[in-house]
C-alpha positions in Angstrom: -20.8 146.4 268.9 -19.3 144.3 266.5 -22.7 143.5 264.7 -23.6 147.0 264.7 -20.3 147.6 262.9 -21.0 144.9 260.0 -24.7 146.1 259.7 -23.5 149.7 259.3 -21.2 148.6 256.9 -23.3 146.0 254.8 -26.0 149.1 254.9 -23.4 152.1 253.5 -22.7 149.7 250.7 -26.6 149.1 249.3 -27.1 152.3 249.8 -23.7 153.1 247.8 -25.3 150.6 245.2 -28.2 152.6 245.1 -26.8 155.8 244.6 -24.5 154.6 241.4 -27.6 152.5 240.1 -29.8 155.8 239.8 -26.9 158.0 238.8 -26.8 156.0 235.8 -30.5 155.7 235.3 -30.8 159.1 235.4 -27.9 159.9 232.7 -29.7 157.2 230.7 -32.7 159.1 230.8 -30.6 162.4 229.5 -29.2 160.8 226.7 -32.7 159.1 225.6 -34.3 162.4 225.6 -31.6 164.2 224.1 -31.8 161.2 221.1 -34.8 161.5 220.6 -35.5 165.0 220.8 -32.8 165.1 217.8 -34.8 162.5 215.8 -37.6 164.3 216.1 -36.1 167.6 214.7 -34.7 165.2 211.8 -38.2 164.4 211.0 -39.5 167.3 211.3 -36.7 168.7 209.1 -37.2 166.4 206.6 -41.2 166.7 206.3 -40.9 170.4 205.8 -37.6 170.2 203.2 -35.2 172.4 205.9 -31.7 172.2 206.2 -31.1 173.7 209.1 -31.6 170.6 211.6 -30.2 172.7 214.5 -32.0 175.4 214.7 -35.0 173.3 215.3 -33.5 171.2 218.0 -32.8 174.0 219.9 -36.1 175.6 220.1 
């Protein structure tokens, strides 16, 4: 019983690791995309001479 206990235990804390390791992937991957979606609306604002940088992001 006693090794079932440590391999229960050893096993809820990689898969607690896990869990936090994609949570931060995955707001990572929101803030990338949000970044660069805003880069690209500068660009695009620039190219075409606009001021109005917001307007494009959130179309």
């Amino acid at each position: 019983m006693n090794n079932f206990a440590l391999f229960f235990n050893s096993f809820l804390s990689y898969l607690l690791l896990f869990v936090i390791i994609v949570a931060v992937a995955g707001i990572a991957m929101f803030i990338g995309i949000k970044m660069r979606k805003k880069k690209n609306a500068e660009e695009q604002a620039a190219i075409s001479g606009e001021d109005k940088v917001e307007e494009v992001i959130t179309q």
